[in-house]
N, C-alpha and C positions, 0 to 999 in steps of 0.2 A: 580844387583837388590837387594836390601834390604829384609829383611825376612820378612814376613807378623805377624803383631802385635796379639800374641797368648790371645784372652780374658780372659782366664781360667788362665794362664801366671800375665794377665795386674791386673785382680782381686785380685789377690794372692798377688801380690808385693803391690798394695794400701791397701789389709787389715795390711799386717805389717809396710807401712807406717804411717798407722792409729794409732797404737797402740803406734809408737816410738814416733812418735809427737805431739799426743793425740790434733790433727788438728778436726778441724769438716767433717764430711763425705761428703758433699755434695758440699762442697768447694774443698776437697780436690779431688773427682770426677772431679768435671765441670773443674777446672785447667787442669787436667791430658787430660781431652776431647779435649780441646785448641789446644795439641801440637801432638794430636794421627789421625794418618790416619787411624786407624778402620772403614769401614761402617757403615754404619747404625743399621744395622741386628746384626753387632759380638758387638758395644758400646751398646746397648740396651740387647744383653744376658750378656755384662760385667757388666753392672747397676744390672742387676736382681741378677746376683750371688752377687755382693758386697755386696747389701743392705740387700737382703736375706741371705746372711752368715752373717752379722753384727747383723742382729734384731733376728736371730735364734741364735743366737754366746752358749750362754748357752745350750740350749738343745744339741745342737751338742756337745759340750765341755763333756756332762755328758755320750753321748751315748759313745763318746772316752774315757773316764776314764774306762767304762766297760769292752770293748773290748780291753784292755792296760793293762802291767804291771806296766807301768811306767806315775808316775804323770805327769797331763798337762804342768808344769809351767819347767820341766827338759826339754821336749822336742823343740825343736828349732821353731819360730816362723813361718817360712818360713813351714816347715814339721807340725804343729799343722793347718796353715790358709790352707794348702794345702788339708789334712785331711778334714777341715771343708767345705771347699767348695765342695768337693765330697761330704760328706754326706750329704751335701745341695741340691745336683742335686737329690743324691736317695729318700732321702725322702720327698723334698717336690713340684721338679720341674717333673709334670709328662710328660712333652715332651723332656726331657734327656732318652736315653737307660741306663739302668743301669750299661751296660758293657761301654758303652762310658764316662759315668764318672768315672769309674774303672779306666779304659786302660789311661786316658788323665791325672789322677793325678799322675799313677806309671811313666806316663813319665816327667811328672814336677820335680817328686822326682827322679828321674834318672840323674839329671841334679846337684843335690846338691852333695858337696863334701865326707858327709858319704855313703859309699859304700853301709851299711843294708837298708839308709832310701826305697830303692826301693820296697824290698821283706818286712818291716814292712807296709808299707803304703798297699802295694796289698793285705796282709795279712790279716790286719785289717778289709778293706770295703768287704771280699771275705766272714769273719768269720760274719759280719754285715749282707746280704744278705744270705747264709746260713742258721742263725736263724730266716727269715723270717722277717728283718728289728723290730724284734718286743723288747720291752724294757719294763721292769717290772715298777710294780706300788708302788707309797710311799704312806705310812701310813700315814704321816705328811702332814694336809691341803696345807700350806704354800709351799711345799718345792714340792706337785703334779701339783701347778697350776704353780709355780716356771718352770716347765719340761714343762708344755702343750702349756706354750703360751711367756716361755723364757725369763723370768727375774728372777734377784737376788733373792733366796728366802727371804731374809732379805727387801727388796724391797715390796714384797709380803705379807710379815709379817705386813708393816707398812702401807698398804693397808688396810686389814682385819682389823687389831686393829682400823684403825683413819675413814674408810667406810664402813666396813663391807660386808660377804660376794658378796651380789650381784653386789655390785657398784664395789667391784674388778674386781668379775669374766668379768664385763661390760666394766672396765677402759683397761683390759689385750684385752680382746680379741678384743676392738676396736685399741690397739696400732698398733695391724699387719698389714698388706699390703699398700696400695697406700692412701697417705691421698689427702682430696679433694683439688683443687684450685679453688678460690672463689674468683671473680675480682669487688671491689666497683667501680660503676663506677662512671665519675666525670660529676658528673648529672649539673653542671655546664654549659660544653660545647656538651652534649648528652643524648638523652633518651635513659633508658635502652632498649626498645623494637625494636632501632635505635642500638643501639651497637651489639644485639643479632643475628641484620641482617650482619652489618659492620664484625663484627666476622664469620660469617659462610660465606661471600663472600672471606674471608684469608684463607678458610681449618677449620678451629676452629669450636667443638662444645659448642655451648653457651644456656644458658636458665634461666629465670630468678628465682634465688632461691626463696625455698619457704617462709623464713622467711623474708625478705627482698627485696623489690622490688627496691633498688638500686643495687643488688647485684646481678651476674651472676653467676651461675654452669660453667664453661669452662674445657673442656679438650685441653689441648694443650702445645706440648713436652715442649715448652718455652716461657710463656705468653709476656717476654720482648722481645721476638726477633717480636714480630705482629708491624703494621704501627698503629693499633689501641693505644697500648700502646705507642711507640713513640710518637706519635702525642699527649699525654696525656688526653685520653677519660678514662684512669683507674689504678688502681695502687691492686696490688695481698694484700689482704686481707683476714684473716679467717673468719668464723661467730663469733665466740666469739671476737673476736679484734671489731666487728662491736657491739655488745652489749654491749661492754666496752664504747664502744664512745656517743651511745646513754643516756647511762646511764650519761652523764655527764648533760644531757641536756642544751647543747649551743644553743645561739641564737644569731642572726645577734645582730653586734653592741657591744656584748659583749668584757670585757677582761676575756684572759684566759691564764694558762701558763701549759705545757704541761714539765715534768719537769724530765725527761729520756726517751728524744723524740725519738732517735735513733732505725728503719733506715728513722722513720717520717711517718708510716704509718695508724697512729690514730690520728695526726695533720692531716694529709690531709685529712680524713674524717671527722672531728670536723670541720676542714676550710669549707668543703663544707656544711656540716650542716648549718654553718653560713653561709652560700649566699658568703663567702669572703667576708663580709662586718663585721669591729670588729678588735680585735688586739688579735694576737695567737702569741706567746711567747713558743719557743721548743728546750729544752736544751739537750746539754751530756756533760761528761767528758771531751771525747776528742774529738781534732779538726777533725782530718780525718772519724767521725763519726757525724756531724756536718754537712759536705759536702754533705752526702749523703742526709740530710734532704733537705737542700738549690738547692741541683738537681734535687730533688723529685718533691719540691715544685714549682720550676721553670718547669718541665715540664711540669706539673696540670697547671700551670697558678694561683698557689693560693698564690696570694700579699701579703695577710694579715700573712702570717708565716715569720716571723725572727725568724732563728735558731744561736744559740751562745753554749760556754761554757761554762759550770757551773757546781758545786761539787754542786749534791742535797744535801747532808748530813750538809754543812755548809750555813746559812742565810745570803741573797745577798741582802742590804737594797734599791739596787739601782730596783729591781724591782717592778715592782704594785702591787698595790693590787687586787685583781682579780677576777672575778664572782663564776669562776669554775676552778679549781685547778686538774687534772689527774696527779693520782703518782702511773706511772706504775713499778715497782720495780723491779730490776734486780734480778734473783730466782735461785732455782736450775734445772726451764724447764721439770720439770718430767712432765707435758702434753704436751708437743712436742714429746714426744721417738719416734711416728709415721713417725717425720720428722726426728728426729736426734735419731737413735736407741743407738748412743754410750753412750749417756747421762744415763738410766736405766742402767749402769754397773759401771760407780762410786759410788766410797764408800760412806754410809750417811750417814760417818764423815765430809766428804769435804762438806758439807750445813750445819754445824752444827752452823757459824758464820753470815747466809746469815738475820735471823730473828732477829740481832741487827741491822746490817747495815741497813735494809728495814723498822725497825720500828724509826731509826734516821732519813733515808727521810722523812718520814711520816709524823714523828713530826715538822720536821722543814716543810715542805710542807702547815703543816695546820696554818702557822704562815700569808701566803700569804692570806688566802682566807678570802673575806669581811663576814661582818656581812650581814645574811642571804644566804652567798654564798654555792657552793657546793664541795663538797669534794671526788674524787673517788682514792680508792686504789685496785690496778689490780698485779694480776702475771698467768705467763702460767704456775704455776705448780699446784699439788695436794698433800697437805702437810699443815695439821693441824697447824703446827709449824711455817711457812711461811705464811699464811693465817688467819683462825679464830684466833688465839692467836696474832699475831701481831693485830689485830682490838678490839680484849677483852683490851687487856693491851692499845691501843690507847682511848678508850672512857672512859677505869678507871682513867686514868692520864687530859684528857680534857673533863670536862663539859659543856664547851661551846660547844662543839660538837654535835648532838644527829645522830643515825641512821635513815634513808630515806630508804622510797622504791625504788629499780629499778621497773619503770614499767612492761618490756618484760619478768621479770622472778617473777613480783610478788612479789617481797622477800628485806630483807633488804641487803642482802649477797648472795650471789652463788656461790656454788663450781659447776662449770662445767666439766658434765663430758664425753667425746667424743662420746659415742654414744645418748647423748642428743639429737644436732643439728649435729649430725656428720660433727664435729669442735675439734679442738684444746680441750684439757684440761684446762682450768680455772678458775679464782678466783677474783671474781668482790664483792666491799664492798661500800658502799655509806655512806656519812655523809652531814649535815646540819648544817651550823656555827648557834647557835642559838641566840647569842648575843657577 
């Protein structure tokens, strides 16, 4: 009989597979669930600790420096995740025993080939809960909310300088815990207040959000595994993805081209906007990213999408001209860390090329759109540099252009920030071809 798959064990070994591979977390999770005979009860306290030692990875990181003579980066990955997930049980999971997350990480590190890592490890969380779990305060704005709510101080810094304080303090503290799933439905072949039943006859609680009356509140472990999503009544959606789409203002009959469509989840709401009646045009790079538009779309039932390949950054003369033009730009996602916490701990040097490349889509994007047509440029992050500065420098260089309102936010531009619509992070811009 095989040994029973240790969660504590299984966590430990995907946060340092995380870091070697620098994989996304939630892929690299759901894979590992695939091939694991865990329960239900031990993968669901595995989720809690990985994500939860991931999106806390900082703070823990800082309380172990304290309590350590020895720098984080010396000591072994396996021995630093091992650490962290313990001090994840103590301080933030309160239906962990404090002694049982003790006692279950000195035996993980009993397992490693340094002999000390045992008596260091017990040492450390013994000397942690001795002082009463408690941890001094920094002087430095940046570097205290850095510790409170667990990101890069340098991260934090560029918060504060580009939002200032409250919209930080607002953007951090909405990054933590479970972000929502929000299912547009495909009002096509279902009314929402039909879906909301259809859904809670599965197990699922469903309700219709408040901003949107195409759009459902749903809790449920895995919206793709429902008969409701098979059968294509909906496809997972955020609020701000769904303001983006608005904002294009489509209408039946229209052309439109959608133009870093990948994984196709704002073409299929633009499609349904338009009745499916009109021609939607939804490109990527690459081909296996392509497919997933074309399966999307096939399972909606929305005809009017052909999705292909296409370099947005270079002018493909072969396609139309177009009513309404969506250039959602590939970013550096700092309004997602809710879903993907590893992304807030890259450097922000590695974004430092992302606001040429997305002001080249842009430009060439606006080459498509007719006279009098419309123009939206979108990214999920929050980042000055990515965002209002790519749209300053796009309306200095084209005249032809001018600023439009989005209705739903009032404004010519929005930075969305998650606890707005508690949604996603955001950055939606509008433009008007005006001759």
């Amino acid at each position: 009989m095989s040994e029973k798959e240790n969660p504590r064990k299984t966590a430990v070994k995907l946060l340092c597979r995380l870091e070697e591979t620098g994989a996304y977390s939630n892929l690299l999770l759901d894979e590992h669930f695939k091939r694991s005979a865990m329960d239900a009860r031990d993968k669901n306290f595995c989720a809690a600790l990985f994500y939860g030692t991931l999106e806390r990875r900082y703070t823990l990181d800082e309380i172990i420096s304290v309590y350590s003579d020895k720098p984080n980066e010396k000591r072994s990955a396996v021995i630093q995740n091992i650490l962290r997930t313990a001090l994840y049980q103590i301080r933030y999971l309160n239906g962990v025993p404090d002694s049982a997350a003790v006692n279950e990480a000195v035996k993980l590190a009993a397992k490693e080939r340094n002999p000390a890592a045992k008596g260091f490890v017990n040492a450390l969380l013994r000397a942690y809960l001795r002082n009463d779990k408690s941890f001094g305060e920094y002087r430095d704005k940046a570097r205290q909310l850095a510790f409170e709510y667990s990101a890069p101080p340098e991260l934090v810094q560029k918060w504060l300088d580009e939002y200032g304080a409250d919209s930080t303090r607002a953007i951090l503290s909405s990054s933590l815990g479970s972000p929502p799933v929000t299912a547009k439905v495909n009002t096509l072949r279902i009314e929402p207040s039909k879906l909301v039943k259809k859904l809670k006859e599965e197990g699922c609680e469903a309700r219709i959000n408040k901003y949107f009356d195409d759009c459902l509140d749903i809790r449920v472990a895995s919206p793709e595994s429902t008969e409701s999503f098979r059968s294509g009544l909906f496809h997972v959606q955020d609020i701000s993805c769904r303001i983006c789409c608005g904002a294009l203002g489509a209408k039946p009959d229209m052309t439109v081209l959608d133009m870093c469509g990948s994984p196709g989840g704002k073409a299929f709401t633009i499609a349904e906007i338009m009745e499916n009646s009109g021609r939607l045009l939804s490109f990527d790079l690459h081909k296996n990213r392509v497919r997933l538009i074309k399966s999307g779309a096939q399972r909606l039932g929305l005809d009017i999408i052909t999705a292909d390949e296409n370099d947005a950054k270079l002018f493909n003369s072969s396609l139309p001209p177009a009513d309404a033009v969506l250039c959602d730009v590939p970013c550096s996602g700092l309004g997602v860390i809710r879903r993907k916490p590893e992304i807030k701990y890259k450097g922000l040097e590695e974004f430092a090329r992302l606001p040429q490349i997305q002001y080249e889509i842009l430009d060439c994007s606006a080459r498509y759109v007719k006279a009098g047509g419309t123009l939206v440029y979108s990214t999920c992050t929050l980042s000055r540099a990515e965002n209002d500065e790519v749209m300053d420098k796009f309306f200095a260089l084209h005249p032809e252009f001018s600023p439009a309102k989005i209705a739903f936010v009032n404004s010519e531009r929005a930075s969305i920030t998650p606890d707005m619509f508690d949604s996603d992070g955001f950055f939606i811009a509008k433009a008007v071809r005006t001759r």
